[in-house]
gemmi code that builds the backbone of each chain (N, CA, C; Angstrom):
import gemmi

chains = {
    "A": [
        ("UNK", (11.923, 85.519, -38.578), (12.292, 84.190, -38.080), (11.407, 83.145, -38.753)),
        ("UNK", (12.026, 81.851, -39.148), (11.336, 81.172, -39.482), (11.758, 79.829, -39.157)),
        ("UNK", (10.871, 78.466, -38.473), (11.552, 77.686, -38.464), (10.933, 76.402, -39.176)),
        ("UNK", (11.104, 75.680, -40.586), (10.400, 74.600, -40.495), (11.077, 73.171, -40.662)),
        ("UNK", (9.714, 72.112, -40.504), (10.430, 70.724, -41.122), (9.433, 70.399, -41.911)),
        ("UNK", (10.228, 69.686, -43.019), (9.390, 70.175, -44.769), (10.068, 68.555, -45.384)),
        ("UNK", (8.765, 68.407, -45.687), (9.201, 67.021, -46.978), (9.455, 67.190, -48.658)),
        ("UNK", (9.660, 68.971, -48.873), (9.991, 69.237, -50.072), (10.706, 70.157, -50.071)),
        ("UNK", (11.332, 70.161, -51.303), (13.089, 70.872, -51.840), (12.800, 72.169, -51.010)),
        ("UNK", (14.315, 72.869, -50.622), (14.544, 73.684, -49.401), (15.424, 74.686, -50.137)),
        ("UNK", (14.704, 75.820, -50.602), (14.948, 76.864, -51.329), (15.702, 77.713, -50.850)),
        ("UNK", (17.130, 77.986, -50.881), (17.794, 78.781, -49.503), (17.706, 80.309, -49.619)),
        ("UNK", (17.459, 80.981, -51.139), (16.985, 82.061, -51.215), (15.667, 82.415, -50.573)),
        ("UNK", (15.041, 81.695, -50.065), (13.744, 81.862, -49.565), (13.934, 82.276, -48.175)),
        ("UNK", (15.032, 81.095, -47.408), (15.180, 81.804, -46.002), (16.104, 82.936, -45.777)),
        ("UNK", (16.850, 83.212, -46.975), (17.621, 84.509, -47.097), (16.580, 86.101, -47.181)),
        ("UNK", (15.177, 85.400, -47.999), (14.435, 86.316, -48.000), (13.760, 86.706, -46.451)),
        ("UNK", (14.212, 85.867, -45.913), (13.267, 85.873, -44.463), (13.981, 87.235, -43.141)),
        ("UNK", (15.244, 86.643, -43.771), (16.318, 87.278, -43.109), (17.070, 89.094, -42.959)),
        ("UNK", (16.436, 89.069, -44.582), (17.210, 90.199, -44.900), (16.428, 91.582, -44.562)),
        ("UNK", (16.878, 92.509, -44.418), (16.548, 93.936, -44.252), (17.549, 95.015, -44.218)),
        ("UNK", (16.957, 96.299, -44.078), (17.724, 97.295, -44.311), (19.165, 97.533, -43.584)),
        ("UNK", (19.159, 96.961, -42.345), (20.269, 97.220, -41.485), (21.562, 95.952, -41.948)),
        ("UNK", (20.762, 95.013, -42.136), (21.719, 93.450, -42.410), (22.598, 93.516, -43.257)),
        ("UNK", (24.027, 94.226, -43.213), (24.627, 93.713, -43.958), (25.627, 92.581, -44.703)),
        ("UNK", (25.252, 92.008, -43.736), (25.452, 90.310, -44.028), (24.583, 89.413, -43.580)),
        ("UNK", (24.982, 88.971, -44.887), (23.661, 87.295, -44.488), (24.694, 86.206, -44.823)),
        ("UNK", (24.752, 85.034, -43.815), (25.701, 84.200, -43.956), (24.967, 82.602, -43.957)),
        ("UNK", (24.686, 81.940, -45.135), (23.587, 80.782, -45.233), (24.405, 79.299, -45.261)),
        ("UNK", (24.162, 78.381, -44.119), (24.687, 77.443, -44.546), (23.733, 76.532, -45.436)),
        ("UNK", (24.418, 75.463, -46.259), (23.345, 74.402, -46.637), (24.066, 73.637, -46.823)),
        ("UNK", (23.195, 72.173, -45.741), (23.919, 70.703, -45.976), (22.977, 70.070, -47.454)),
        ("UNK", (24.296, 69.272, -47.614), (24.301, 68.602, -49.188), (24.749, 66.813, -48.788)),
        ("UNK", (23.507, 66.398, -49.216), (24.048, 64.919, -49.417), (24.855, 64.536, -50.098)),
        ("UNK", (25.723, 63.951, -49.589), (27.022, 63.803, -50.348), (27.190, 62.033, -50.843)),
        ("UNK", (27.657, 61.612, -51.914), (27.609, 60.269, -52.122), (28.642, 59.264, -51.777)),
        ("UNK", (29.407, 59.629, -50.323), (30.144, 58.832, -49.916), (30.243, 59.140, -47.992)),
        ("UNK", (30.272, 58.032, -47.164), (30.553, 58.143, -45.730), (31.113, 56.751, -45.309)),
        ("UNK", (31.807, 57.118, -44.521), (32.607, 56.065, -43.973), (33.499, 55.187, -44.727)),
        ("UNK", (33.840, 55.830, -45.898), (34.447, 54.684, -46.895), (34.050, 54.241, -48.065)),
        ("UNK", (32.639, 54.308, -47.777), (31.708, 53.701, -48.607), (30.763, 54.718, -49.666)),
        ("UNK", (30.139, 53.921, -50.546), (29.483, 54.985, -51.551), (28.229, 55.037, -50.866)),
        ("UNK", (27.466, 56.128, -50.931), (26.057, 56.085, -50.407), (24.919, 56.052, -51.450)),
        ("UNK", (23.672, 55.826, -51.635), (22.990, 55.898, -52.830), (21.692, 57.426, -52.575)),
        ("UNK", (21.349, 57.215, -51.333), (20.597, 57.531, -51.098), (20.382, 58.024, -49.292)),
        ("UNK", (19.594, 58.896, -49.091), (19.435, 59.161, -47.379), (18.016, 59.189, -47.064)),
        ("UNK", (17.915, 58.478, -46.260), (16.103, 58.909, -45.619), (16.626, 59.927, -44.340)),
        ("UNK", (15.366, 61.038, -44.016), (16.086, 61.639, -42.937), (14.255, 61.675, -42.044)),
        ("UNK", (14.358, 61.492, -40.689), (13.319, 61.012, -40.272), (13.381, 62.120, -38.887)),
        ("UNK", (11.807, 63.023, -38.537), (12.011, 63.667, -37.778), (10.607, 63.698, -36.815)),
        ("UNK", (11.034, 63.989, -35.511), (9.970, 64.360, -34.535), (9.743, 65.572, -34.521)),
        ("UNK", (9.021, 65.700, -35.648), (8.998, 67.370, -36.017), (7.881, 68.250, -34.825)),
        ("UNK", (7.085, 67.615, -34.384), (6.213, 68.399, -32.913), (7.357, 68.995, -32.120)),
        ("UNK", (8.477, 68.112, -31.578), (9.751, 68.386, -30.882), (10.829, 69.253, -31.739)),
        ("UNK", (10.763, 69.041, -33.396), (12.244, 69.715, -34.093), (11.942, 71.693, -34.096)),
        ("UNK", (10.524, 71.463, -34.176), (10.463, 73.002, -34.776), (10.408, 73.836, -33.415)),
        ("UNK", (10.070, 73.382, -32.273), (10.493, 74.252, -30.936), (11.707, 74.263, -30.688)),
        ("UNK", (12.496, 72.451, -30.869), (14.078, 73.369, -30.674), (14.792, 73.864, -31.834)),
        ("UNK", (14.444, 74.204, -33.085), (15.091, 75.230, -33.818), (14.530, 76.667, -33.599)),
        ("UNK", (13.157, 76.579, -33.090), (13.040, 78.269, -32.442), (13.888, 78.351, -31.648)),
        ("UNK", (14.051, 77.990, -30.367), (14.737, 77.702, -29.277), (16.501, 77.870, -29.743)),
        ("UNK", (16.875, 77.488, -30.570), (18.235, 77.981, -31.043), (18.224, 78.988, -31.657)),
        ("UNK", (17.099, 79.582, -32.367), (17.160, 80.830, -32.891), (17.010, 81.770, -31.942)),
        ("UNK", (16.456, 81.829, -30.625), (16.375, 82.602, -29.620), (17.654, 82.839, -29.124)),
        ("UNK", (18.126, 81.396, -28.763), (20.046, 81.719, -28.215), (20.383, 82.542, -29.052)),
        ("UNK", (20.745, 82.119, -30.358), (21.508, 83.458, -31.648), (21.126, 84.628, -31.282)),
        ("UNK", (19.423, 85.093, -31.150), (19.182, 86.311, -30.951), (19.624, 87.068, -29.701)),
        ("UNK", (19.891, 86.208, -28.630), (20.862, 86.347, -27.052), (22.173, 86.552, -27.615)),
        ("UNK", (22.825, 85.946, -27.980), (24.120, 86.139, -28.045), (24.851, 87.249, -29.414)),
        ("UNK", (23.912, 86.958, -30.526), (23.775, 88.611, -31.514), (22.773, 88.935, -31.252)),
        ("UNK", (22.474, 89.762, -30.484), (20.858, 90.286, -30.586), (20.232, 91.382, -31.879)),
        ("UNK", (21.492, 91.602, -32.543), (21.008, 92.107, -34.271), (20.659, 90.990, -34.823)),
        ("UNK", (20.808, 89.675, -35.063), (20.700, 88.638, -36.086), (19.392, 88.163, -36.063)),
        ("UNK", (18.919, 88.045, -37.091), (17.718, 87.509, -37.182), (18.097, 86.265, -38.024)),
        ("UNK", (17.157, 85.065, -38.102), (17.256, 83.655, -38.380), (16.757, 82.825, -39.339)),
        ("UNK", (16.683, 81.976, -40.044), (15.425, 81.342, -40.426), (16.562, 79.865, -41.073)),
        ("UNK", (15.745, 78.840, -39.955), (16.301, 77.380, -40.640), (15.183, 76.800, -40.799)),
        ("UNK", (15.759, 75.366, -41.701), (14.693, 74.846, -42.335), (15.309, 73.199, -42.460)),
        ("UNK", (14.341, 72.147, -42.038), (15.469, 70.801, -42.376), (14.534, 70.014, -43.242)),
        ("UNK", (14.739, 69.358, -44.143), (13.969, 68.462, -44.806), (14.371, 66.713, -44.119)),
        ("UNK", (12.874, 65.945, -44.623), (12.957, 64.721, -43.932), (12.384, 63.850, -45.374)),
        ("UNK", (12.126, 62.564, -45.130), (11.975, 61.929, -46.467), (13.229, 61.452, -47.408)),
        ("UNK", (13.088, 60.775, -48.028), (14.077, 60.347, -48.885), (14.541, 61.393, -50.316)),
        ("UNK", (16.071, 61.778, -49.972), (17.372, 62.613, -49.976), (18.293, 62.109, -51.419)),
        ("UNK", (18.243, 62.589, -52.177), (19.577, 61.792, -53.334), (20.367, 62.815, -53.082)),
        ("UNK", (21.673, 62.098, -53.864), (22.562, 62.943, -53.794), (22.596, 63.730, -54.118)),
        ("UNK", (23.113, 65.013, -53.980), (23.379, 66.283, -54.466), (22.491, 67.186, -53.547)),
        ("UNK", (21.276, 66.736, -52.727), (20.015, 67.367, -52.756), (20.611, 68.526, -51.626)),
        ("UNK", (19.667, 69.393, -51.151), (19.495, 70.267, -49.900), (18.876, 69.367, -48.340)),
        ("UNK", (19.667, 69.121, -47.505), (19.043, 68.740, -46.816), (18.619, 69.841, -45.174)),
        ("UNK", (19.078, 70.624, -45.157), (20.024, 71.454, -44.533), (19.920, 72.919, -44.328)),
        ("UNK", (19.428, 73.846, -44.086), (19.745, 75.200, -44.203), (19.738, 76.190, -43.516)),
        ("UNK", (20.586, 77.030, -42.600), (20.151, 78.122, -41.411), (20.827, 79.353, -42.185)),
        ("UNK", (20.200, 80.278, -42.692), (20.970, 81.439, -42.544), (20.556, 82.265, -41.388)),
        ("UNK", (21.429, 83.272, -41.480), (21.441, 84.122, -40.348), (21.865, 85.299, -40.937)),
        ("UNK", (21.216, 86.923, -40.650), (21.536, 88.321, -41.248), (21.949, 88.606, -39.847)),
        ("UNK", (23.347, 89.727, -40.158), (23.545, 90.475, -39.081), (24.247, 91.997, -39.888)),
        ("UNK", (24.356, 92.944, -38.643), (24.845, 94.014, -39.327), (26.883, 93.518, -40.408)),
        ("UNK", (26.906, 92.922, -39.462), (28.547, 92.436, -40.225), (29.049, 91.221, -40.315)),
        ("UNK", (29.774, 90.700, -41.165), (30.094, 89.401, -41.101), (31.008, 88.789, -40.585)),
        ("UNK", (31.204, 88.980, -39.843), (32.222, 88.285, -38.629), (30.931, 87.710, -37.445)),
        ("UNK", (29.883, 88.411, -37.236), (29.146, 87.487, -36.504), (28.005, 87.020, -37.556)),
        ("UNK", (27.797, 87.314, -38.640), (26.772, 86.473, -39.284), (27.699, 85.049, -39.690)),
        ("UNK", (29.125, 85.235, -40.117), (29.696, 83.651, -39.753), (30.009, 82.941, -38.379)),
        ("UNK", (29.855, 83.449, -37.606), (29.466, 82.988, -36.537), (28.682, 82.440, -35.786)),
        ("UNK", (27.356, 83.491, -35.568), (25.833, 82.995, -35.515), (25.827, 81.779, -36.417)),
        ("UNK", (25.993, 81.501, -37.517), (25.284, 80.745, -38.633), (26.361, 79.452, -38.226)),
        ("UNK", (27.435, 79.818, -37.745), (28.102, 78.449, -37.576), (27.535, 77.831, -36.284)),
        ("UNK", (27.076, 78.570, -35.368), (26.900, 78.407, -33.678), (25.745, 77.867, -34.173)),
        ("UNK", (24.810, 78.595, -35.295), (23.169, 77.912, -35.065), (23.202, 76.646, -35.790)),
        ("UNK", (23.878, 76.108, -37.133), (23.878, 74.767, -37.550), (24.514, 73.544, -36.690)),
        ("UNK", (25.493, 74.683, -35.764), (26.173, 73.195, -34.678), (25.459, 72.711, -33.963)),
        ("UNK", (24.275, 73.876, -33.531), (23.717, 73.276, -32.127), (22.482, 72.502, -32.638)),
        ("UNK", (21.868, 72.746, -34.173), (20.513, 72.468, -34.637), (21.363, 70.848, -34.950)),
        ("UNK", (22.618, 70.110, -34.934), (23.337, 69.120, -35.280), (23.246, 68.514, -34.512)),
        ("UNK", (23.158, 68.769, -33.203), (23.397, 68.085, -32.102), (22.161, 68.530, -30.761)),
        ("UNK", (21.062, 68.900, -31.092), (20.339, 68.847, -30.288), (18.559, 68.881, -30.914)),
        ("UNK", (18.542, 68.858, -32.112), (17.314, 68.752, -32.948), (16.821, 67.511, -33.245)),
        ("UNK", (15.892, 66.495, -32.820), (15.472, 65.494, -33.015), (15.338, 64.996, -34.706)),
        ("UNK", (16.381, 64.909, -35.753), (16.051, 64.641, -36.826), (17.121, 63.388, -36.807)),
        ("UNK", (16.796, 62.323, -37.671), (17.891, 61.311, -37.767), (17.869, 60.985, -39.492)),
        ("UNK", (18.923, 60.447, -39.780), (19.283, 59.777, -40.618), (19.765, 58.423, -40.953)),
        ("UNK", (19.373, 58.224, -42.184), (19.504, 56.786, -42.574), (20.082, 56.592, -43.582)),
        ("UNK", (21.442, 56.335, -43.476), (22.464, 56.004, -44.741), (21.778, 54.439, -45.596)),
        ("UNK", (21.895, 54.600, -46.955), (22.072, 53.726, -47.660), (23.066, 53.630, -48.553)),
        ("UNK", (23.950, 52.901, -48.037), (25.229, 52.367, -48.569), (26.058, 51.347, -49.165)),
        ("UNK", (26.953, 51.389, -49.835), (26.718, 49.910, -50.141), (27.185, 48.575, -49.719)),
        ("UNK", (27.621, 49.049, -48.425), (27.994, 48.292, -47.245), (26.345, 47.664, -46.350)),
        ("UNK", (25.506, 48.357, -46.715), (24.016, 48.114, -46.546), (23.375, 49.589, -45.548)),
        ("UNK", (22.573, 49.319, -44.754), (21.615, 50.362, -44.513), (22.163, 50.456, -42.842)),
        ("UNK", (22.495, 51.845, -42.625), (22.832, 52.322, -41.398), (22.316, 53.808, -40.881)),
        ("UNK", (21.557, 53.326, -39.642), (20.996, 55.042, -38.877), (22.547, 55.211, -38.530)),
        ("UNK", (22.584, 56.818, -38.167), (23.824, 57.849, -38.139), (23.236, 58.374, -36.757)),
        ("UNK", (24.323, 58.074, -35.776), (23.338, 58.457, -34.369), (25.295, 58.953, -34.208)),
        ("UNK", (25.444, 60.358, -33.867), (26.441, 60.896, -33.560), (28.011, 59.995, -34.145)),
        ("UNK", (28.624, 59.936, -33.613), (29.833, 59.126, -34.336), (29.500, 57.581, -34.355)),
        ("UNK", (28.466, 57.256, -34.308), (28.026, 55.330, -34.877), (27.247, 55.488, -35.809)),
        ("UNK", (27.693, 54.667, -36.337), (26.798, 53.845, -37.343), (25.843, 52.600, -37.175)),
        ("UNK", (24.863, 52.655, -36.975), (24.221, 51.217, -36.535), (23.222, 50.335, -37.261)),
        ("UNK", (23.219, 49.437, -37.819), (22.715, 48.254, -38.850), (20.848, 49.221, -38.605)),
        ("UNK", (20.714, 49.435, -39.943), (19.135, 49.678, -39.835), (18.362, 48.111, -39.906)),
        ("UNK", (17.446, 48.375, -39.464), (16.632, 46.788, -39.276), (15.101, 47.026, -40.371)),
        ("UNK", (14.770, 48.207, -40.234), (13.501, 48.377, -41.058), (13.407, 48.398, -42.298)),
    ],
    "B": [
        ("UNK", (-7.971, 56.803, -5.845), (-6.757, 57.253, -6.616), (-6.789, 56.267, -7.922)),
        ("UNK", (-6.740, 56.504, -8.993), (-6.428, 55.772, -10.634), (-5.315, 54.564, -10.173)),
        ("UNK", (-6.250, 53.273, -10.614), (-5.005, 52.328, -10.900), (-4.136, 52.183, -12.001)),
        ("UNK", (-4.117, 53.180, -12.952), (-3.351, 53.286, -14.047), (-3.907, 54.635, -14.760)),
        ("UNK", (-2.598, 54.967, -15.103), (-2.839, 56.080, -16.221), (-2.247, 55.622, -17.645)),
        ("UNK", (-3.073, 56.620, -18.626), (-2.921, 56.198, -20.077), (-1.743, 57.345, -20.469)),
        ("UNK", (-0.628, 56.912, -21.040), (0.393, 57.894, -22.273), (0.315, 57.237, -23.581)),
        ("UNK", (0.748, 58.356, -24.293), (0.954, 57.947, -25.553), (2.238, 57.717, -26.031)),
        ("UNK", (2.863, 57.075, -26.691), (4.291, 56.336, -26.770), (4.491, 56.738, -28.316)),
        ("UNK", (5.642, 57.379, -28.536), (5.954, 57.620, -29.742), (7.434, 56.726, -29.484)),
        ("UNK", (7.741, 56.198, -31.197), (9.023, 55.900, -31.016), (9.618, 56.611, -32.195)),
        ("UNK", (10.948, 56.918, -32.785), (11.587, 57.231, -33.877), (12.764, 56.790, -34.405)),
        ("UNK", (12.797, 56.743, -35.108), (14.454, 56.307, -36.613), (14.702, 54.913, -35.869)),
        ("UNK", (15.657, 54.299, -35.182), (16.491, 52.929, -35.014), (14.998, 52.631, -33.633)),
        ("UNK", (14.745, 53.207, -33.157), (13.602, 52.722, -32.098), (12.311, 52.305, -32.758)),
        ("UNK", (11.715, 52.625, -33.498), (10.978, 52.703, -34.263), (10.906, 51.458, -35.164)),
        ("UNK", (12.154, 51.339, -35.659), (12.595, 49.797, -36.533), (11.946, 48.608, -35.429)),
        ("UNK", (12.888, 48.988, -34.397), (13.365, 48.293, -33.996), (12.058, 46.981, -32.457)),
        ("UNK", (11.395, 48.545, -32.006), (9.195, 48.141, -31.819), (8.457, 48.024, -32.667)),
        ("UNK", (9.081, 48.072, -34.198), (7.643, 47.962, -35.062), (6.670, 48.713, -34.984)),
        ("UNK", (6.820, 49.410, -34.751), (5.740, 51.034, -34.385), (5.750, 52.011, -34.289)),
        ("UNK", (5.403, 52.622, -34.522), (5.063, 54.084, -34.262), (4.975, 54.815, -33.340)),
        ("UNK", (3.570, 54.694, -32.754), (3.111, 54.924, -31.616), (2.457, 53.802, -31.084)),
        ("UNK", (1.566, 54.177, -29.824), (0.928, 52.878, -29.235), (0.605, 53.628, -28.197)),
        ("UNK", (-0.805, 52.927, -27.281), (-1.228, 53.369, -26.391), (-0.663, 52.367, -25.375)),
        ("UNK", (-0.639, 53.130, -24.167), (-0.242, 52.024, -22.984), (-0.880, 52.503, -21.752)),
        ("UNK", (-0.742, 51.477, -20.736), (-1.481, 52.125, -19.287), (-0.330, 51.603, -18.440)),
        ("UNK", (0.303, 52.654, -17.489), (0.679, 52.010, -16.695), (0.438, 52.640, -15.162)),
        ("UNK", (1.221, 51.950, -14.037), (1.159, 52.538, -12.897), (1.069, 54.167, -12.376)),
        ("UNK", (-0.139, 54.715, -11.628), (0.736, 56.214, -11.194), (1.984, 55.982, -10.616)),
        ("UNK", (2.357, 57.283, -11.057), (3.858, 57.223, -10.235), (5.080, 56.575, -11.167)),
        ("UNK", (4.489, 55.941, -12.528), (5.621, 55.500, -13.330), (6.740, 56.499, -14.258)),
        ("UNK", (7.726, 56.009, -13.625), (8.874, 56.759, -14.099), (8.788, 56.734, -15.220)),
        ("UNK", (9.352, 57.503, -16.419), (9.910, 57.151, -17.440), (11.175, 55.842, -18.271)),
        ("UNK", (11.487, 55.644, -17.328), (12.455, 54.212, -16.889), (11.868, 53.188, -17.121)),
        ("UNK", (10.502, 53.341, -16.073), (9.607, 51.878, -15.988), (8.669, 51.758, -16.969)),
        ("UNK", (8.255, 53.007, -18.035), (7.617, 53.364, -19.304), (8.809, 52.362, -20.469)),
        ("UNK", (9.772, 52.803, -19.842), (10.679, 51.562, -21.200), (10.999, 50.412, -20.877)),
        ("UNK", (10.601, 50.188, -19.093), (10.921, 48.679, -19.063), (9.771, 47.804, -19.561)),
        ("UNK", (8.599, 48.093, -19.124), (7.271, 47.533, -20.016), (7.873, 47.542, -21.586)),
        ("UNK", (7.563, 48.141, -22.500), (8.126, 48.527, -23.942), (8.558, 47.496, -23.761)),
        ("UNK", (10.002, 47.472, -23.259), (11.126, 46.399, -23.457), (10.783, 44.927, -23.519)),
        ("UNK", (9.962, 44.958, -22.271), (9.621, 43.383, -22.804), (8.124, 43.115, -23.627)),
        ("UNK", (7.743, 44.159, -24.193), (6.575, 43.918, -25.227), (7.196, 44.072, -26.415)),
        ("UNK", (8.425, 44.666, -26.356), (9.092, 44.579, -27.996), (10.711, 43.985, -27.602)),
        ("UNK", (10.965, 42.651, -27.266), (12.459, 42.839, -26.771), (13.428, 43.507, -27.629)),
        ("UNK", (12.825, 43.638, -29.137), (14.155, 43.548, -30.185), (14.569, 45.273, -29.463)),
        ("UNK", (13.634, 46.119, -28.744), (14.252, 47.723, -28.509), (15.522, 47.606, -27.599)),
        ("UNK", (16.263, 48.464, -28.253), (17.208, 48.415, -27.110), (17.305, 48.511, -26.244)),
        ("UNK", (18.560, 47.739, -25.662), (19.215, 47.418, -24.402), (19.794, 48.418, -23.666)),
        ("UNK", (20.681, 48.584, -24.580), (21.912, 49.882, -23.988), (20.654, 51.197, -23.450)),
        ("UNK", (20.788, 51.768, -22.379), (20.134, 52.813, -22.011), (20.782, 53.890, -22.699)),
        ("UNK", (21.876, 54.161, -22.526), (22.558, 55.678, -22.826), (22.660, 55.706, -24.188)),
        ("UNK", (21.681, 54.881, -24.902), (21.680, 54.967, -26.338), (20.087, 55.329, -26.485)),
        ("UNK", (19.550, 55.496, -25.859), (18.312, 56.595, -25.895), (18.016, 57.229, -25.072)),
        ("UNK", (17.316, 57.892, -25.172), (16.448, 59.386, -24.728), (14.947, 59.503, -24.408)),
        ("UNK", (14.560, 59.878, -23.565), (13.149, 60.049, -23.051), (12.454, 61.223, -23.396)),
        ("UNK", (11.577, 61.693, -23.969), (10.713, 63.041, -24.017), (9.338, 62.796, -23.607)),
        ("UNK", (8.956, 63.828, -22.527), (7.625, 63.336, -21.878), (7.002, 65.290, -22.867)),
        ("UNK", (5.736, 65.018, -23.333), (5.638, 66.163, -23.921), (6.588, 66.736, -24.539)),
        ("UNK", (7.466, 66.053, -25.354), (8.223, 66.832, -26.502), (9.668, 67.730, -25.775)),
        ("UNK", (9.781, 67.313, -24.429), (10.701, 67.945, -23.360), (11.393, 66.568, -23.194)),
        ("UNK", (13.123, 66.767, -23.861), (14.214, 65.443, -23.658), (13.612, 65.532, -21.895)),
        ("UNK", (13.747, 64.671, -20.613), (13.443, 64.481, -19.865), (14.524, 63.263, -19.187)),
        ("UNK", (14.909, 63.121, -17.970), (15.192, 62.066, -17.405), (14.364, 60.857, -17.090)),
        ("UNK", (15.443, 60.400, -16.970), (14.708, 58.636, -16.723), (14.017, 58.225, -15.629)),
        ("UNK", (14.082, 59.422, -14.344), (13.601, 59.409, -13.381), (12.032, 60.337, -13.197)),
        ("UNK", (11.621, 60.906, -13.935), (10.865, 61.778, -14.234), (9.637, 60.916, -14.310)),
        ("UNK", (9.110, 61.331, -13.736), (7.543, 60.749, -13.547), (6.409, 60.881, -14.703)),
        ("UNK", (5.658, 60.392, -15.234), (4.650, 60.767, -16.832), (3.213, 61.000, -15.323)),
        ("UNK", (2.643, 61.159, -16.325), (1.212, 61.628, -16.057), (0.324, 61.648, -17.196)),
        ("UNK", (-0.875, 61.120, -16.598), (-2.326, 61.085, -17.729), (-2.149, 61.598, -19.140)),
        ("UNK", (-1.718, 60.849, -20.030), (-2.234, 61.833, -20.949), (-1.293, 62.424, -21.766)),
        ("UNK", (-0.054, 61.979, -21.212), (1.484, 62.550, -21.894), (1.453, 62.126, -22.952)),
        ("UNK", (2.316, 62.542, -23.686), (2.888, 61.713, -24.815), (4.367, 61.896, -24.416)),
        ("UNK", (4.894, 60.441, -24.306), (6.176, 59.972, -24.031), (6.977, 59.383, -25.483)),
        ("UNK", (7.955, 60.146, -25.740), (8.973, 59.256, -26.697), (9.929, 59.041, -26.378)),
        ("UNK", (10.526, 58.063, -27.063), (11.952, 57.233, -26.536), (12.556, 57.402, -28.341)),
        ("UNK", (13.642, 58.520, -28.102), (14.650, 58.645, -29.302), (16.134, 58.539, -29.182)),
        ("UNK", (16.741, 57.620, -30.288), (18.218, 57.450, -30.144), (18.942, 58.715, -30.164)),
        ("UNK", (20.209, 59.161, -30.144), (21.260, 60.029, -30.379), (20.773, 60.354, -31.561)),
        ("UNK", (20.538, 61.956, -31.486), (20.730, 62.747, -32.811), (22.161, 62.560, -34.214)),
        ("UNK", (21.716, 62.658, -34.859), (22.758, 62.631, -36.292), (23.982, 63.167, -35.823)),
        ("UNK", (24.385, 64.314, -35.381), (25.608, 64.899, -35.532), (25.738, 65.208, -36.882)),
        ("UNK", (26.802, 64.693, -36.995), (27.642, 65.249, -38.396), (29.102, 66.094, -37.871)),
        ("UNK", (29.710, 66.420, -39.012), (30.812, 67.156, -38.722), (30.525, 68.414, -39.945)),
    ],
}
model = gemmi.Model(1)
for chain_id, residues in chains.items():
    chain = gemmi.Chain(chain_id)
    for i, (resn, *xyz) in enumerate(residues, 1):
        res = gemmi.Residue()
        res.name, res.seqid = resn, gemmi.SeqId(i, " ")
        for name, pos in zip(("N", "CA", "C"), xyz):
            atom = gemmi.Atom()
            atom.name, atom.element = name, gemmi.Element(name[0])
            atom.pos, atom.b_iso = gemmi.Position(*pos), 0.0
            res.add_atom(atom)
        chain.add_residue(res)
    model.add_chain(chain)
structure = gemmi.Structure()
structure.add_model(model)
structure.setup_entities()
């Protein structure tokens, strides 16, 4: 298991290495990718900003559920914060299990919930101008 | 009995802009809710938001209600809605 928040590039073979062993025969890795367009608009760039004292207990804390609900799967996510160009890694949970029907599963269950309950935010820069991403709003950054 | 206790106040992403800060020390009443931890804030930074259900309370790093009491020594943050995504 591994869980961190990291201000440098997010190697996904690394948490695959974390993951894998003799029994695992699947490892199923997601990784988010900044992409250069939202809402319409082109993006240039992302800052991603985190309460990491609070992020890295609740990504253990979701890796524990996974291990409740597959109790074969073992885990390892990782989120980066800091300023993001396009193309980059921002993003990554894999998950090993004996088969892949629940390692795509686990790995989908653990990036949904690390989406919606992990204290990390983002900050679009667009060229509509600068907007935090707080669930489905968009709201004028001021800083 | 203490006429005030000390927390520590973290803010983050659009909260953060939006107090000009970071953190900050504060003293307030025993017995202060987390509620009354952002109504002070509020009027030492008006620009923080208004809308309540557009942030979140963590007393020790635990999301927490608004009714929830701090104590000596906490560290209290006030964070908007997580990212999502699809």
């Amino acid at each position: 298991m591994r869980y961190d928040v990291t201000t440098g590039p997010i190697d996904a073979h690394e948490l695959e290495a974390v993951v894998t062993h003799p029994g695992a025969g699947a490892i199923c890795t997601f990784s988010g990718i900044v992409r250069d367009n939202s809402r319409g608009q082109s993006v240039t760039h992302l800052d991603y900003e985190a309460y990491a004292e609070m992020a890295v207990p609740q990504m253990r804390k979701i890796g524990d559920e996974i291990k409740q609900r597959w109790p074969a799967a073992r885990v390892a996510m990782a989120h980066r914060t800091g300023k993001l160009e396009i193309g980059e890694v921002s993003v990554v949970v894999s998950v090993s299990c004996p088969h892949r029907h629940e390692a795509f599963e686990a790995c989908r269950w653990g990036i949904d919930r690390l989406k919606e309950s992990v204290p990390i935010w983002k900050k679009e820069h667009a060229a509509d101008g600068t907007y935090w991403i707080e669930g489905d709003e968009a709201k004028p950054a001021t800083g | 009995m203490a006429v005030a206790i000390a927390v520590r106040v973290r803010f983050f992403a659009r909260l953060r802009e939006q107090s000009g800060t970071e953190i900050e020390a504060l003293q307030v009443p025993p017995g202060a809710t987390l509620e009354d931890v952002y109504d002070v804030l509020r009027r030492k930074h008006p620009a923080l938001e208004a809308e309540r259900k557009a942030v979140r309370g963590a007393i020790n790093q635990e999301l927490s209600d608004w009714s929830a009491v701090v104590a000596d020594g906490d560290e209290v943050a006030f964070i908007p809605p997580v990212s999502g995504g699809h």
